[in-house]
N, C-alpha and C positions, 0 to 999 in steps of 0.2 A: 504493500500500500504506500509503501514511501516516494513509490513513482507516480500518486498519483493523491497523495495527502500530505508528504512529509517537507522534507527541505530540498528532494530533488523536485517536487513538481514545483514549488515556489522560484527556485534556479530559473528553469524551462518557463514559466508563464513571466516571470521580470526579463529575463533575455527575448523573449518573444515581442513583449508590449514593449521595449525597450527600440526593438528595429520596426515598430510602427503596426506590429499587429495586436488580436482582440482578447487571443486566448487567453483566460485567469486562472488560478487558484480552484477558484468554484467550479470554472469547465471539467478541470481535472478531476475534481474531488469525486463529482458526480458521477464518472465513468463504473461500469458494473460490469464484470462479465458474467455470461450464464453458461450453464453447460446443455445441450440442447441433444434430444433423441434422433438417431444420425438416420435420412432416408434409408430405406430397406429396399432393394430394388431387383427382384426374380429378375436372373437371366440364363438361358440354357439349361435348368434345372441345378444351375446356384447362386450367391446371391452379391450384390455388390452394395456396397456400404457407402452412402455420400453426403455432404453435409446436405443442411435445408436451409431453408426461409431464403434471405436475398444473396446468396450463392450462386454457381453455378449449377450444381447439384440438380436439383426439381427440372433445370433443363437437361442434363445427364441423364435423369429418370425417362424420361420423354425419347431423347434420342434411343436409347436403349430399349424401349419399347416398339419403337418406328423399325429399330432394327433386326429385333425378332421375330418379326413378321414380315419384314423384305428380306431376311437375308437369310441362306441355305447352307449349314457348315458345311465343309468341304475338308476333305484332303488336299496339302500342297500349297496349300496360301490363299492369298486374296486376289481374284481374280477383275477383270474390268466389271462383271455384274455386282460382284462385292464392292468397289470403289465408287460406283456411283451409287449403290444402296449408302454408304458413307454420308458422299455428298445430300442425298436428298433429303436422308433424317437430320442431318447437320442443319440445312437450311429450315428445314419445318421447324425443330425445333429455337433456331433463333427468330426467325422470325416472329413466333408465339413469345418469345420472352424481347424483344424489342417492341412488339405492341404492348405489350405491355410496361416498356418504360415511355412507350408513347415516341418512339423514334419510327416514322413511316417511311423513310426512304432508304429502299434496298440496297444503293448502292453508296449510302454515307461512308461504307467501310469501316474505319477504327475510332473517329470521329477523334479526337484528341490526343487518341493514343497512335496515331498517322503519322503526327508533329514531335511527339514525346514517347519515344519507345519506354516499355517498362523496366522497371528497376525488381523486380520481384525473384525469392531464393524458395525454389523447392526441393526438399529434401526427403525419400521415402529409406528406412531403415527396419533394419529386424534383426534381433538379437540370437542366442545360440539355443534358446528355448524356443524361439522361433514367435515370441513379440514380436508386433509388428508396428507403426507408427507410420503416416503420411502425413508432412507439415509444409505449411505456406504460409511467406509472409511477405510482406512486400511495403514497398515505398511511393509504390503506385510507377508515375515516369522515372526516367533515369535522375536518378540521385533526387526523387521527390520534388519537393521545393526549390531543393539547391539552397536549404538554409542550416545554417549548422551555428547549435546555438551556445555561445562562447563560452559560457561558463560549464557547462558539461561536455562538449563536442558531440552530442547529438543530431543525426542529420533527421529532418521533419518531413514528412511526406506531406502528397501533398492530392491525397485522399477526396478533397471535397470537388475535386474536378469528375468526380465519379457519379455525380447529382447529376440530373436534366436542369438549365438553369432559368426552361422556360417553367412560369406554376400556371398549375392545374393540373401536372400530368402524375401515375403512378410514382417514379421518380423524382419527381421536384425537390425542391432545396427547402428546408424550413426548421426551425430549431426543434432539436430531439430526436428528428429522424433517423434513419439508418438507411444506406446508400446500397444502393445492387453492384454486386462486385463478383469477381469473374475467378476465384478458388476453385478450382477441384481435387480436391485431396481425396482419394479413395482406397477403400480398404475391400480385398472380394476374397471370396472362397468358389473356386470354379465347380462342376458336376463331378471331376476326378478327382478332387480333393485335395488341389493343388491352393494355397494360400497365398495372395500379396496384399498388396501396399503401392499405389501408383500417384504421382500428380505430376505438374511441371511450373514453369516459370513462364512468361508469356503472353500476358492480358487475356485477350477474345479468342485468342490461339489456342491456350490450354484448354478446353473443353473439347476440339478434335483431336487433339495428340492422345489424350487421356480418352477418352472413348475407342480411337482406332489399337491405343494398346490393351483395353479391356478386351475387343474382338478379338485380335491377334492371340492372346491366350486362351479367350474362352470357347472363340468359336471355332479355331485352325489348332489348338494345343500347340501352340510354339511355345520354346521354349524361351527365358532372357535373352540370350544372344543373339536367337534370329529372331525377335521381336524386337528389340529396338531397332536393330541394323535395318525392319522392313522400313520403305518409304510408306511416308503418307502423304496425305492432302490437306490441305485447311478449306473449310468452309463457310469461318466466320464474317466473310466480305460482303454480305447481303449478296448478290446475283453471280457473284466471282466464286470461281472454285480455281484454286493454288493447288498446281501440281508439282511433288518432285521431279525434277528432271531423270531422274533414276529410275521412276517407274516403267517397267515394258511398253513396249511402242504399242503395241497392242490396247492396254489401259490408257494410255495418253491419247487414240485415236479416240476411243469410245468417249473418253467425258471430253473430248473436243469436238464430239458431235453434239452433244446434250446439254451442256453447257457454256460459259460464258468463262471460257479454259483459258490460263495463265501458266506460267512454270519458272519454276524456281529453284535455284541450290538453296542447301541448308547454310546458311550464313553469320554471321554477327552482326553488322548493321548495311542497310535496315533487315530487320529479324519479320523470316517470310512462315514459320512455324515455330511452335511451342519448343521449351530444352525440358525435354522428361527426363524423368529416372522412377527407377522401377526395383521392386527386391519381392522374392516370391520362395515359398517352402513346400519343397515336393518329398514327403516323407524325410526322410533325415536332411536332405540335402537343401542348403542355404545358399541363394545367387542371390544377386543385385544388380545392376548394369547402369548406367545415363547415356544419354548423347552423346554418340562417340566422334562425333565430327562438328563441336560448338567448344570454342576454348574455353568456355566459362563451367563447361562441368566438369564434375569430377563424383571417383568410386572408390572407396575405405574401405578396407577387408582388415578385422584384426588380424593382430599378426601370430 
């Protein structure tokens, strides 16, 4: 609580109102956390674990639904009818959760986050008992704010750009609120009894990265390895669908028939897909993997 009643929050709110901003004392004091009942979400005959309320999650539930009912497991991978079943639960489901921040136009893209890529750390872990944990935090863009406050060296994010700043809508800006934000931390137990731990870093990204790795193991049984290393797509552009450029020519013809097709390497800036990391217990045996082609991840194995 001393972060948020003691002498460091009094620090943080006199350095803040000190370079001309509003936060107090009392903003701080009043913060609460709650611990909240994680969605429950049937897939393939097992289950996947996500957060709820203004999450990404509830839209995960959705896409995951869309997809079990488009898409037909397979041996061998994901094929072009798997990649555009991707793409199109991808899109139904944002769409459905951008009507309801009240953003109508498909093709806005990242809206803020176009200008300001994010600054956001996700880490998935498990221990030798075979604990599991998916955690995400973030500063929202790169390096937040950009305000770092002198007397603690604290860098501030810069969170409330996550509001719609037109009122009337779902989303709107107003004291007390809480803002819709783009987390997917998730926790699954597959049909075979295989267990992980999945999220990424990424804004509007992370919820296709984190979906196509749920696929990948639940519905093709890949294992870490050849689950991260598959390509994927993003479909969080409203009308745009982002392909890897790694994908078979074959997949690349078919969503350039169907859609409104783009392609992309896996990069650092500008960042064209989420950076996952993934950790999974298959009877005794413990993996993990990230992004193996984004210099900002990285994989700890005790030693």
């Amino acid at each position: 609580r001393d972060f948020y009643e003691g002498d460091l929050a009094r620090s943080i709110a006199d350095d803040i109102q000190a370079a001309g901003g509003a936060l107090s004392v009392r903003d701080l004091a009043a913060f609460r956390a709650h611990l909240r009942e994680p969605l429950r979400i049937p897939y393939r005959g097992g289950t996947v674990y996500a957060t709820p309320e203004l999450t990404a999650g509830p839209t995960m539930a959705r896409t995951l639904g869309l997809l079990q009912k488009a898409l037909a497991p397979a041996q061998g991978g994901p094929d072009a009818v798997a990649y555009a079943a991707y793409a199109e639960a991808l899109q139904a489901a944002y769409r459905e959760r951008l009507k309801d921040m009240g953003d109508v136009d498909g093709r806005r893209a990242l809206g803020a986050e176009a200008v300001a890529p994010s600054c956001t750390t996700h880490f998935s872990a498990v221990d030798r008992d075979g604990n599991m944990a998916a955690v995400t935090q973030t500063l929202l863009s790169t390096f937040g704010s950009k305000f770092v406050t002198p007397n603690t060296g604290l860098t501030m994010n810069n969170g409330i750009m996550w509001f719609d700043p037109v009122q009337g809508n779902p989303n709107s800006l107003a004291p007390g609120k809480r803002c819709l934000t783009n987390y997917t931390p998730v926790v699954a137990e597959a049909a075979d009894g295989r267990r992980f731990a999945a999220g990424a870093s990424g804004g509007r990204r992370i919820l296709p990265a984190v979906s196509q790795l749920v696929s990948f193991v639940m519905d093709f049984g890949m294992n870490l390895d050849t689950a991260i290393h598959a390509p994927r797509i993003d479909a969080s552009e409203g009308a745009i669908v982002i392909g890897d450029v790694r994908l078979p020519q074959a997949v690349r013809e078919a969503l350039r028939g169907r859609f409104d097709y783009e392609e992309a390497r896996i990069q650092t800036q500008p960042k064209k897909f989420a950076c996952p990391s993934i950790v999974l217990r298959d009877g005794t045996t413990i993996s993990g993997a990230t992004e193996p082609f984004h210099p900002w991840s990285d994989a700890i194995a005790e030693a």
